[in-house]
Chimera marker file (.cmm) of the C-alpha trace (Angstrom):
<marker_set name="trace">
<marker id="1" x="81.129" y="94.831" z="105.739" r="1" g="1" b="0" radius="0.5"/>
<marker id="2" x="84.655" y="93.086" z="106.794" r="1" g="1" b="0" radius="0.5"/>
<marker id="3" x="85.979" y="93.754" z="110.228" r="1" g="1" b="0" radius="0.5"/>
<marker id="4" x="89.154" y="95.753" z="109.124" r="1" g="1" b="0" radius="0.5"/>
<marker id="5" x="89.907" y="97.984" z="106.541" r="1" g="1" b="0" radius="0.5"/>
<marker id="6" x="91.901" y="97.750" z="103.208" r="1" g="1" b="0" radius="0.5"/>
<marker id="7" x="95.087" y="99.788" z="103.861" r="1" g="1" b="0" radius="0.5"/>
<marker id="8" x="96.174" y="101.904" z="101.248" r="1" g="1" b="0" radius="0.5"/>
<marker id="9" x="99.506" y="103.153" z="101.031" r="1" g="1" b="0" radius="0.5"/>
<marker id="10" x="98.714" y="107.415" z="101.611" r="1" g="1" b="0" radius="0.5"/>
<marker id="11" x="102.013" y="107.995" z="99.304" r="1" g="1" b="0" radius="0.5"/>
<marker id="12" x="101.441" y="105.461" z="96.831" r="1" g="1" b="0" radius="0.5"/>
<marker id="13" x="100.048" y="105.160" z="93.388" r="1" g="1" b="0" radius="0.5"/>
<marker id="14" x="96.205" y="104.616" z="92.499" r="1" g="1" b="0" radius="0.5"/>
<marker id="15" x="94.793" y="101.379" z="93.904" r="1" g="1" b="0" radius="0.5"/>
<marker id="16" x="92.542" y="99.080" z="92.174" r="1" g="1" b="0" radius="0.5"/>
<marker id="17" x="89.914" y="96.229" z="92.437" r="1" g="1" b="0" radius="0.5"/>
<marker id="18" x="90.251" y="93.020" z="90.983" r="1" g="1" b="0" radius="0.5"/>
<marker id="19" x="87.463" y="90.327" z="90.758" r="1" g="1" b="0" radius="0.5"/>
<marker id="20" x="87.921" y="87.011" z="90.235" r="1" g="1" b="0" radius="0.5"/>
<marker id="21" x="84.953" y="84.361" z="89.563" r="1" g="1" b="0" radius="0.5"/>
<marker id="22" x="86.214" y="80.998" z="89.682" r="1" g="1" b="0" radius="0.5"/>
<marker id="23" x="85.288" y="77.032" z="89.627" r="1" g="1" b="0" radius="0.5"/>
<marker id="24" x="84.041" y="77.546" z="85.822" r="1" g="1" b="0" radius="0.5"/>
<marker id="25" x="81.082" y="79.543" z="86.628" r="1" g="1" b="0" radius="0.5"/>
<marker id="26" x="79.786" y="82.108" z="84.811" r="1" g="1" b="0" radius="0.5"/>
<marker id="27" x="79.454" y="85.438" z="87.002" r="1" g="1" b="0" radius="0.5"/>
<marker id="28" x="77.900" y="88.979" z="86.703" r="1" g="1" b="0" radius="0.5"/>
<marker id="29" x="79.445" y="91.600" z="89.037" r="1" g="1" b="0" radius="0.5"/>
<marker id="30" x="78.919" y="95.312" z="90.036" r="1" g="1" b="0" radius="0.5"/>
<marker id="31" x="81.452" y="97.483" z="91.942" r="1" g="1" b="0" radius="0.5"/>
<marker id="32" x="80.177" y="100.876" z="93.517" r="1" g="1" b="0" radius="0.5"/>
<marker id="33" x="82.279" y="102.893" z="95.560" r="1" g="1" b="0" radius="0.5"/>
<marker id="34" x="80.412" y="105.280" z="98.527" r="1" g="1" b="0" radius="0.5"/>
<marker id="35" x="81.128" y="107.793" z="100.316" r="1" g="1" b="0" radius="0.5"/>
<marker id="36" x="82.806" y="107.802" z="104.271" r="1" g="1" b="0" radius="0.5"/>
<marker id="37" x="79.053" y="107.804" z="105.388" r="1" g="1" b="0" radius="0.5"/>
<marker id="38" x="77.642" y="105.163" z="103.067" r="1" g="1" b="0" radius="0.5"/>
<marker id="39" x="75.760" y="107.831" z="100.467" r="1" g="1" b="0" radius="0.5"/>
<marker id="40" x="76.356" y="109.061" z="97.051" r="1" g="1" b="0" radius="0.5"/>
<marker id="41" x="77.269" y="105.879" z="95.196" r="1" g="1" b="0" radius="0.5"/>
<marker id="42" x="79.342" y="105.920" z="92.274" r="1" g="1" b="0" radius="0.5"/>
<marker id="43" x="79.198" y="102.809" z="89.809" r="1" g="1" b="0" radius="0.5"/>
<marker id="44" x="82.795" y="101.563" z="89.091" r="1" g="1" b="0" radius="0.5"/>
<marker id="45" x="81.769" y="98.979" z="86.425" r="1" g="1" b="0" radius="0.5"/>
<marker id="46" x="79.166" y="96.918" z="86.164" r="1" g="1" b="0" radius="0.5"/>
<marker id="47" x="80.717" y="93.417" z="84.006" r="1" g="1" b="0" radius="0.5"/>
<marker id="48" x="80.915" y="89.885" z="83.570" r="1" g="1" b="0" radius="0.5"/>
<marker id="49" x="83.626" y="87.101" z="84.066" r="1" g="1" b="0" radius="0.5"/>
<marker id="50" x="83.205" y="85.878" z="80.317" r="1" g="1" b="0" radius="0.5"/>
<marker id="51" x="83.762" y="89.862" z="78.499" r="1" g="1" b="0" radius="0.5"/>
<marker id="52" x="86.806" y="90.756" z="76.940" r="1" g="1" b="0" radius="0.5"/>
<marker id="53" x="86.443" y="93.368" z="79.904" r="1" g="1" b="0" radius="0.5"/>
<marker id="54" x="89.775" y="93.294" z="82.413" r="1" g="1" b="0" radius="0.5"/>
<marker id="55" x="88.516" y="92.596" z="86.016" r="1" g="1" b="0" radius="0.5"/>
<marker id="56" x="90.486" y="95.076" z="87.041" r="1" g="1" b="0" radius="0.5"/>
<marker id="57" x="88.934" y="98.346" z="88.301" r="1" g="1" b="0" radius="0.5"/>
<marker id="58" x="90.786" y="101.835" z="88.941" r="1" g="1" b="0" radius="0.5"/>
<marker id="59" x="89.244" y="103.106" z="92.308" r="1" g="1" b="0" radius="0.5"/>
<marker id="60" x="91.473" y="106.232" z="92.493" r="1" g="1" b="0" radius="0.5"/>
<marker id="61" x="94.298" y="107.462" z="94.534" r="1" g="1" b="0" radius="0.5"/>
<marker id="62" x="94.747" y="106.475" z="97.900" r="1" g="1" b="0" radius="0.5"/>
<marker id="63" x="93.833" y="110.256" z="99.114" r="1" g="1" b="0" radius="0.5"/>
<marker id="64" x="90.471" y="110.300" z="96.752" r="1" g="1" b="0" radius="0.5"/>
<marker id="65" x="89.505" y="106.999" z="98.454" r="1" g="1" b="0" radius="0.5"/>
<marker id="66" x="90.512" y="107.187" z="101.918" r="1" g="1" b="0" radius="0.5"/>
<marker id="67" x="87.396" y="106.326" z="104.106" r="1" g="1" b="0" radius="0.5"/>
<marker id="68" x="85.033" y="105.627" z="101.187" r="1" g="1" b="0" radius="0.5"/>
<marker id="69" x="83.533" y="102.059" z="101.115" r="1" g="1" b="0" radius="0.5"/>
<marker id="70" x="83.904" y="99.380" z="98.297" r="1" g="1" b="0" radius="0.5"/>
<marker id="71" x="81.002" y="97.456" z="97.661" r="1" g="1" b="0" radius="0.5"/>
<marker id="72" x="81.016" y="94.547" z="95.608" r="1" g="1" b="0" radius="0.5"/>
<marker id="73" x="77.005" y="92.795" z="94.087" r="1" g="1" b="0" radius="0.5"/>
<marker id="74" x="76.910" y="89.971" z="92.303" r="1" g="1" b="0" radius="0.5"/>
<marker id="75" x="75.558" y="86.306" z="91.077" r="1" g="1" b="0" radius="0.5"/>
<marker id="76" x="77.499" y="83.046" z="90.334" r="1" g="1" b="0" radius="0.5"/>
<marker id="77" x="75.654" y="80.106" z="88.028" r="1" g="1" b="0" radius="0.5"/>
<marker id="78" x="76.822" y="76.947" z="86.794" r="1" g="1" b="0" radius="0.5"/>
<marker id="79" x="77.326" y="76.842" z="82.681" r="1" g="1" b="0" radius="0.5"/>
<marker id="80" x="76.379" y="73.090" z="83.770" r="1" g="1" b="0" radius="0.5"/>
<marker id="81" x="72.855" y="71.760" z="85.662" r="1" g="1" b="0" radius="0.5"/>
<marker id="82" x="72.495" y="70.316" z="88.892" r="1" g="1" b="0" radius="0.5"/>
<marker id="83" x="73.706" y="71.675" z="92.101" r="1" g="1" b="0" radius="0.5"/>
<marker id="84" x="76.533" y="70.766" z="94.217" r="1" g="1" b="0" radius="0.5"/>
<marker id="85" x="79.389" y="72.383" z="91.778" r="1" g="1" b="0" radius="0.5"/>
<marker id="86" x="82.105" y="74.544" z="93.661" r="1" g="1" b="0" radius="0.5"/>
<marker id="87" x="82.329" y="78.274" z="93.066" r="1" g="1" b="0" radius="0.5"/>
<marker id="88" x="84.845" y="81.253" z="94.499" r="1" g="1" b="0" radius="0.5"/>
<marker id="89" x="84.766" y="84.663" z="94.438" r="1" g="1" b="0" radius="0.5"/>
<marker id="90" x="87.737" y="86.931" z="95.199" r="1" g="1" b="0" radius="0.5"/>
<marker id="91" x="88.031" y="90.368" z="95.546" r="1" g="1" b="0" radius="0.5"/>
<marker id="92" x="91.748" y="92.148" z="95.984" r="1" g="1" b="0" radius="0.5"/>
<marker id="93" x="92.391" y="95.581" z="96.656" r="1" g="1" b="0" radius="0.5"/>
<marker id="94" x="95.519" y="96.576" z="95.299" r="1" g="1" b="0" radius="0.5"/>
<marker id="95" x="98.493" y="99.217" z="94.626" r="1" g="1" b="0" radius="0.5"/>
<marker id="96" x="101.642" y="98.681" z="92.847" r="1" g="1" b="0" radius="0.5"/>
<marker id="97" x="100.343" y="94.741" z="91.900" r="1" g="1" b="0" radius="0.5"/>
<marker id="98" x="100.135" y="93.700" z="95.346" r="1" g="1" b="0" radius="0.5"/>
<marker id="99" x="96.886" y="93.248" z="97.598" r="1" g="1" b="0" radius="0.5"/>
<marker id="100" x="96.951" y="95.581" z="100.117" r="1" g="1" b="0" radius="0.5"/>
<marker id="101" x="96.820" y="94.618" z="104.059" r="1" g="1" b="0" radius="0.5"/>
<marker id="102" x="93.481" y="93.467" z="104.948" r="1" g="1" b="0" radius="0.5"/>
<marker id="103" x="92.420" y="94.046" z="100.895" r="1" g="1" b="0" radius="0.5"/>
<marker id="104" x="92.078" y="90.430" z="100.239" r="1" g="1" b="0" radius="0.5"/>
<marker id="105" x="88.429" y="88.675" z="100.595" r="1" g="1" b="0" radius="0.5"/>
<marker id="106" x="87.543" y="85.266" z="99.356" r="1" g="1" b="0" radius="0.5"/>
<marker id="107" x="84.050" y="83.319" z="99.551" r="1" g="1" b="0" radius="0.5"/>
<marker id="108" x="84.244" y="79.861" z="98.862" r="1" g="1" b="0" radius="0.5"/>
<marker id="109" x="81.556" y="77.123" z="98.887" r="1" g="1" b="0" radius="0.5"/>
<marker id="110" x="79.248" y="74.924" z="96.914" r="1" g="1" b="0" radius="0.5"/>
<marker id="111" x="76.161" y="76.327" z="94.469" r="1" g="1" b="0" radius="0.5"/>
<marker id="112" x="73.235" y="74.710" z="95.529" r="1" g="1" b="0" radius="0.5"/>
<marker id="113" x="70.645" y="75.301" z="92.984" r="1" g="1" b="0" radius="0.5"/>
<marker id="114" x="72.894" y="76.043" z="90.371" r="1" g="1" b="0" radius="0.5"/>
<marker id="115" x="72.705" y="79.834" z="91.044" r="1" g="1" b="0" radius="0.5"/>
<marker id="116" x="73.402" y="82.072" z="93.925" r="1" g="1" b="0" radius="0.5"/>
<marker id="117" x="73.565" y="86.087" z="94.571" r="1" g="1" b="0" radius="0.5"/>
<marker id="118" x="76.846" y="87.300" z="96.545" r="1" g="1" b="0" radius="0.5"/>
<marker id="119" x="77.932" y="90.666" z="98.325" r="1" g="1" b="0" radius="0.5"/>
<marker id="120" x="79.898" y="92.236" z="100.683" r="1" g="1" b="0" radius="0.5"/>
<marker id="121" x="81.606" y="95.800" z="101.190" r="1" g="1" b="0" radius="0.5"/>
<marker id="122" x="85.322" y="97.239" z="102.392" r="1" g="1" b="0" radius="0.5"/>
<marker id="123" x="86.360" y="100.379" z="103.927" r="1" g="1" b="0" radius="0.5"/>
<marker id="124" x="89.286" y="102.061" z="102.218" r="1" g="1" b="0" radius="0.5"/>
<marker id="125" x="91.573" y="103.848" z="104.517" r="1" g="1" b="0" radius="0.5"/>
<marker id="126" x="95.037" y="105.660" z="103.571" r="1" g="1" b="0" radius="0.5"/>
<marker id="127" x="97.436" y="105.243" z="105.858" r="1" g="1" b="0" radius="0.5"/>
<link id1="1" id2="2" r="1" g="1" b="0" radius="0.2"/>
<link id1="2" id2="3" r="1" g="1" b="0" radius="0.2"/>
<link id1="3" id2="4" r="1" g="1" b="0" radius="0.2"/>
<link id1="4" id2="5" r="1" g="1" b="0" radius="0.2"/>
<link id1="5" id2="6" r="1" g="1" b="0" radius="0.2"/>
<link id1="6" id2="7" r="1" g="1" b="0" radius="0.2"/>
<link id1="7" id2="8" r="1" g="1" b="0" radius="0.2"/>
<link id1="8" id2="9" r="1" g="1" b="0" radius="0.2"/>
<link id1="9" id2="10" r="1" g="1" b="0" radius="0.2"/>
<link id1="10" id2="11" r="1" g="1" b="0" radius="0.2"/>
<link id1="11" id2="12" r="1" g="1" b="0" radius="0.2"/>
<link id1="12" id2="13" r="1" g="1" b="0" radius="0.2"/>
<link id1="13" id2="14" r="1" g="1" b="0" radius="0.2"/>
<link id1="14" id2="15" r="1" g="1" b="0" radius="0.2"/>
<link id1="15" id2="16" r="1" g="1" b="0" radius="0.2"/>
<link id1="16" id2="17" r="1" g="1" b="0" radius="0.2"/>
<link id1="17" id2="18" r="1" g="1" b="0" radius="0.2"/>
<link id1="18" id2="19" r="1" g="1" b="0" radius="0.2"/>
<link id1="19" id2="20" r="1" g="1" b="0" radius="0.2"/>
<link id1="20" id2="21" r="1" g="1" b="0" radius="0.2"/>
<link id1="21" id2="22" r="1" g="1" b="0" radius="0.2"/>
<link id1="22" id2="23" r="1" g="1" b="0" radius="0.2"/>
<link id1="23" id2="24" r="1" g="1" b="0" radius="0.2"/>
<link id1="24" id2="25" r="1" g="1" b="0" radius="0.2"/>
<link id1="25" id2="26" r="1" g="1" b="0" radius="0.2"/>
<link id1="26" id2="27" r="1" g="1" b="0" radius="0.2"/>
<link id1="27" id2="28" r="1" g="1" b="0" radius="0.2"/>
<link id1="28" id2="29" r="1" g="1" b="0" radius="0.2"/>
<link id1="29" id2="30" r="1" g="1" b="0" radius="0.2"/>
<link id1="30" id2="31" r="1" g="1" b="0" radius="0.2"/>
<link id1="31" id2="32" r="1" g="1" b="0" radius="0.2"/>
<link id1="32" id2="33" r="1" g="1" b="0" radius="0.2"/>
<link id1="33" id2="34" r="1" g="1" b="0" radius="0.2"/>
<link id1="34" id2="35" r="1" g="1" b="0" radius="0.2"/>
<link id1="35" id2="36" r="1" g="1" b="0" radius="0.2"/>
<link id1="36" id2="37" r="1" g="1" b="0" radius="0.2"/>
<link id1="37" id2="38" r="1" g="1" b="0" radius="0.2"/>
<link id1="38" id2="39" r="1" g="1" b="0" radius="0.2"/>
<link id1="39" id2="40" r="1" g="1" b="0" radius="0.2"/>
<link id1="40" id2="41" r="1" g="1" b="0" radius="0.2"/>
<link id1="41" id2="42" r="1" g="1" b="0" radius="0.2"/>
<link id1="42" id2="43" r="1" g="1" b="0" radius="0.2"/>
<link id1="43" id2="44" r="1" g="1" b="0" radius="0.2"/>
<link id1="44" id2="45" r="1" g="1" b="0" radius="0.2"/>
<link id1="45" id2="46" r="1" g="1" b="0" radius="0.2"/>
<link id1="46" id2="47" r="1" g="1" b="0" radius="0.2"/>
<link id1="47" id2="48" r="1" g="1" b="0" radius="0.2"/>
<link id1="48" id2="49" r="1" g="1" b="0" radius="0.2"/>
<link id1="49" id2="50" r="1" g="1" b="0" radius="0.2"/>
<link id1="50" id2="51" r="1" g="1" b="0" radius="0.2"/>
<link id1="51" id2="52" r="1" g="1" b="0" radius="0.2"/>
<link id1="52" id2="53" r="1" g="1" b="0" radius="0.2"/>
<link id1="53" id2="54" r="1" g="1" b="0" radius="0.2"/>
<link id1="54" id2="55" r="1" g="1" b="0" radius="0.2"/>
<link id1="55" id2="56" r="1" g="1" b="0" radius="0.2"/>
<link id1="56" id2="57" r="1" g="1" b="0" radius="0.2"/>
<link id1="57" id2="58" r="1" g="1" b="0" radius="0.2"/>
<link id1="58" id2="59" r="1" g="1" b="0" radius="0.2"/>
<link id1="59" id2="60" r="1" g="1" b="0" radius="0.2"/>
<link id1="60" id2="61" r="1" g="1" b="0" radius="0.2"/>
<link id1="61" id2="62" r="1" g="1" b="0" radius="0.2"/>
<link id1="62" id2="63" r="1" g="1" b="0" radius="0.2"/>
<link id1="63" id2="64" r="1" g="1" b="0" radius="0.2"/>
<link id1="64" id2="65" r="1" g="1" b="0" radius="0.2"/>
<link id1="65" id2="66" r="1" g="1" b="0" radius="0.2"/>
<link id1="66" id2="67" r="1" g="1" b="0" radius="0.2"/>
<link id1="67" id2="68" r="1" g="1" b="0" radius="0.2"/>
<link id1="68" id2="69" r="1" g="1" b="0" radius="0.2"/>
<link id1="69" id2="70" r="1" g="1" b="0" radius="0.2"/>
<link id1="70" id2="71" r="1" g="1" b="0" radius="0.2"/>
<link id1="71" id2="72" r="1" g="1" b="0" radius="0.2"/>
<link id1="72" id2="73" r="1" g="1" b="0" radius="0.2"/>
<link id1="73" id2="74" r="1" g="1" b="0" radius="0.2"/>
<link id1="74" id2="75" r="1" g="1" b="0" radius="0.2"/>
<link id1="75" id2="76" r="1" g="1" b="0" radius="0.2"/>
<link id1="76" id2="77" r="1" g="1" b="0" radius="0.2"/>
<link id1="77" id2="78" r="1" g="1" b="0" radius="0.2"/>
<link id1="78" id2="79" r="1" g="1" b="0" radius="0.2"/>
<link id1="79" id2="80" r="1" g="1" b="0" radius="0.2"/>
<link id1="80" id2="81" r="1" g="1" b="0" radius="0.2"/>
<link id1="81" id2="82" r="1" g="1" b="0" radius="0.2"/>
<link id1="82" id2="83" r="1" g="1" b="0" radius="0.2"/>
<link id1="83" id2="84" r="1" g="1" b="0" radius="0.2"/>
<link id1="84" id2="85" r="1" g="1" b="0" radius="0.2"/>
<link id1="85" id2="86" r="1" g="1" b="0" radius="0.2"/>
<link id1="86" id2="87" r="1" g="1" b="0" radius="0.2"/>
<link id1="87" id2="88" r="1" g="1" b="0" radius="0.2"/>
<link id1="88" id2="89" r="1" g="1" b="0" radius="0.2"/>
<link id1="89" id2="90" r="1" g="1" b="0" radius="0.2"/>
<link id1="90" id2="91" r="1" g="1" b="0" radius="0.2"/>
<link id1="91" id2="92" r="1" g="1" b="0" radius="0.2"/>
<link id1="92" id2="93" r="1" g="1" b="0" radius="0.2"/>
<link id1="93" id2="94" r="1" g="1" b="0" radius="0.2"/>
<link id1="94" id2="95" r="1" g="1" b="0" radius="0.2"/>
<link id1="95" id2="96" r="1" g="1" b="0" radius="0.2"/>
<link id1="96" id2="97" r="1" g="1" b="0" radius="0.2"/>
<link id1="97" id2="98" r="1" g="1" b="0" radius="0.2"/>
<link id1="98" id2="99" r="1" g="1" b="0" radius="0.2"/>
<link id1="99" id2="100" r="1" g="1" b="0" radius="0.2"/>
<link id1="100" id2="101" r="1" g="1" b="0" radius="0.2"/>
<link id1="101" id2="102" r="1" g="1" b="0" radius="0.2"/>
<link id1="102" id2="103" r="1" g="1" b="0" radius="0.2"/>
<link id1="103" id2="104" r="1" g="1" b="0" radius="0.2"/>
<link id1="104" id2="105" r="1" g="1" b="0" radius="0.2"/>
<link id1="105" id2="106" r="1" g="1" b="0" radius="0.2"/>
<link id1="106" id2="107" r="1" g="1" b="0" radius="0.2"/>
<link id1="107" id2="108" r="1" g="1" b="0" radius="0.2"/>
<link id1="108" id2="109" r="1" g="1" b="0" radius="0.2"/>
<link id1="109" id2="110" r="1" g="1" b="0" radius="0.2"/>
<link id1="110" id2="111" r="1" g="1" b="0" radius="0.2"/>
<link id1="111" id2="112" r="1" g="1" b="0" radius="0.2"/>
<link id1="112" id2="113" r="1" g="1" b="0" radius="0.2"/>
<link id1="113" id2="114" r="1" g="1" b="0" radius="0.2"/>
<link id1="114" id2="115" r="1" g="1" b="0" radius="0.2"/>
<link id1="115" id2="116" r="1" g="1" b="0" radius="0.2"/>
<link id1="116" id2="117" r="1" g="1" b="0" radius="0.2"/>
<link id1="117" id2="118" r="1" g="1" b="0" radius="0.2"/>
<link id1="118" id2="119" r="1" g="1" b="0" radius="0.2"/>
<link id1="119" id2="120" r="1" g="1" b="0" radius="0.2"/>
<link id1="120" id2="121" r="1" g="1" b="0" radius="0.2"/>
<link id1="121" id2="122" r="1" g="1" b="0" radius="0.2"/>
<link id1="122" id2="123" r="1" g="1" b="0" radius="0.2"/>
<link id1="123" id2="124" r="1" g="1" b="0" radius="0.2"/>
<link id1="124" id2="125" r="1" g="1" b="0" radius="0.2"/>
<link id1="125" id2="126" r="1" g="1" b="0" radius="0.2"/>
<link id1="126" id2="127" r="1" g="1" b="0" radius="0.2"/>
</marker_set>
């Protein structure tokens, strides 16, 4: 899980999750939102970067959210063969179009094997 949490504005409107795949690769992604102590999980969406689908996820207002934990599953592979190609993966927490303080988290690197699972998790916290 990253270090600090995603601050959420306690006031503001509903923040969301947006998930970007990138370096042409084709990705499949599941966001599930838990609980404060990491139980009860609740499946946001469950999509692909090539859909008609937005990427953009409605977690709830910042006082529904505060404390839970944003989890993000996924895997990247190359519409190409061979290994070696680039791939990114973003995730932004956000209110009001804007990623949040300590909402932004990138992974960057190259595919070897042409395929590759990724995850990683946030705590939401209103402040």
């Amino acid at each position: 899980m990253q270090d600090k949490p995603a601050r959420l504005a306690v006031g503001g409107p509903h923040a969301f999750a947006n998930v970007t795949i990138g370096q042409a690769q084709f990705g499949k992604f599941r966001l599930i939102l838990w609980d404060e102590t990491g139980r009860n999980p609740q499946v946001l969406t469950e999509q692909t970067n090539v859909d008609n689908i937005p990427d953009f996820v409605d977690l709830g207002t910042p006082r529904t959210v505060t404390r839970k934990i944003m989890q993000w599953e996924g895997f990247i592979a190359a519409f190409g063969s061979g290994s070696g190609q680039l791939y990114s993966v973003i995730i932004e927490v956000m209110q009001n179009g804007q990623v949040v303080p300590d909402g932004l988290i990138a992974e960057r690197g190259i595919l070897e094997g042409g395929s590759m699972a990724f995850f990683g998790a946030v705590r939401l916290l209103a402040v």
